[in-house]
C-alpha positions in Angstrom: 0.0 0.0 0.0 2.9 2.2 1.4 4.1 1.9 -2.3 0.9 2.7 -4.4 0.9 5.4 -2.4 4.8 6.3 -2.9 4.2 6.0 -6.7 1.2 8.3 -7.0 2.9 10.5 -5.0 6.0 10.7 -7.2 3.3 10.9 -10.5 1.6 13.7 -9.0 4.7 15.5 -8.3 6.0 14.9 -12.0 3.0 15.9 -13.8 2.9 19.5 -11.5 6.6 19.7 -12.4 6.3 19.0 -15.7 2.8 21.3 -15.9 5.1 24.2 -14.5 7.2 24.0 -16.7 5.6 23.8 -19.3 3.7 26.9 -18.3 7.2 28.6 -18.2 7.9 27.5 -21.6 4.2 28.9 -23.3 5.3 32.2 -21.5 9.1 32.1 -22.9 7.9 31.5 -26.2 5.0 33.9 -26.5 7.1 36.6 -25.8 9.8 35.5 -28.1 6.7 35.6 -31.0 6.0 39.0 -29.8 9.3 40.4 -29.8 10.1 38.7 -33.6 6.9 40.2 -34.6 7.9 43.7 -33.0 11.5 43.0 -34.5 9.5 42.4 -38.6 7.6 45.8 -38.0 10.2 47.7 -37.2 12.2 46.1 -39.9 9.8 47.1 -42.8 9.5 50.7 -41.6 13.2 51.0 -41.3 13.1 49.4 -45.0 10.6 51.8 -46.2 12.5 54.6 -44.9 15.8 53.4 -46.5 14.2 53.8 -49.8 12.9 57.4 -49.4 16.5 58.5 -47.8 18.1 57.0 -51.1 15.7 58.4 -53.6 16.7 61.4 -51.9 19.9 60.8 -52.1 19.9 60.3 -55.9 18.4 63.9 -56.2 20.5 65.6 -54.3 23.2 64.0 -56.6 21.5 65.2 -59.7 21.3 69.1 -58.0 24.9 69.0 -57.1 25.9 68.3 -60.5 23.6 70.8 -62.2 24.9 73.0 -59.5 28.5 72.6 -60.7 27.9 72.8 -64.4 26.2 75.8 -63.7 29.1 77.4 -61.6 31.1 76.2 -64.7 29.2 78.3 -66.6 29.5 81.4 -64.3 32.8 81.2 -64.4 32.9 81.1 -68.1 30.5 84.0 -68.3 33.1 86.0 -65.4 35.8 85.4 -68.0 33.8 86.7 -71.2 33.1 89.4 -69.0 36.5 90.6 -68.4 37.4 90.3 -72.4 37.1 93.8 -74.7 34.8 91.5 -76.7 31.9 92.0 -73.9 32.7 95.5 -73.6 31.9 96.4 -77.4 29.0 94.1 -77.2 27.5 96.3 -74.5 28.6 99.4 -76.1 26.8 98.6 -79.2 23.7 97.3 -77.5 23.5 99.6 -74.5 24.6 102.8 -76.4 24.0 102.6 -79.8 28.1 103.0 -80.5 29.5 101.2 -83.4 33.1 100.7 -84.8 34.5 103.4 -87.3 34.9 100.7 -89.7 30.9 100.1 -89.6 28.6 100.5 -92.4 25.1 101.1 -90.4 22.0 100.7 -92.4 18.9 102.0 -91.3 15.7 101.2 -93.0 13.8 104.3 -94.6 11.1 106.3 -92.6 
């Protein structure tokens, strides 16, 4: 009897063991689902914003270089500017003046 006893004892104390653990293992793994599904969410956002930052990145790029072909042309344009060339250009446009060599036609009134 003293041994049935023992025995049902020993089962009893298994199975609450074993139930309690088991319990600690459902917790332990939920968690680690909700973390990995945290972890995904996070993951596409960070994705998502990746993309705009390197579209943005791409048109930055394409201003920088229209930026510097532009500043090439400014300093083409300072250079013309300094020339005698650009000087008689705005002479004749600004003031009407014309070189002594000129023939000036004007058209009949």
């Amino acid at each position: 009897m003293d041994r049935r006893k023992n025995e049902t004892r020993r089962k009893k104390r298994k199975s609450s063991v074993f139930g309690q653990h088991r319990r600690s293992m459902l917790i332990v793994c939920s968690i680690l689902v909700m973390l990995t599904g945290v972890l995904s969410v996070n993951a596409v956002s960070l994705y998502g914003k990746k993309r705009l930052y390197s579209q943005q990145e791409a048109e930055l790029r394409a201003q920088i270089s229209e930026e510097q072909a532009r500043a090439e042309e400014v300093k083409a344009y300072e250079e013309y500017v300094k020339t005698d060339e650009y000087i008689k250009d705005v002479a004749e446009e600004k003031l009407g003046l014309v070189d002594p060599n000129e023939i000036i036609f004007k058209p009949a009134e």
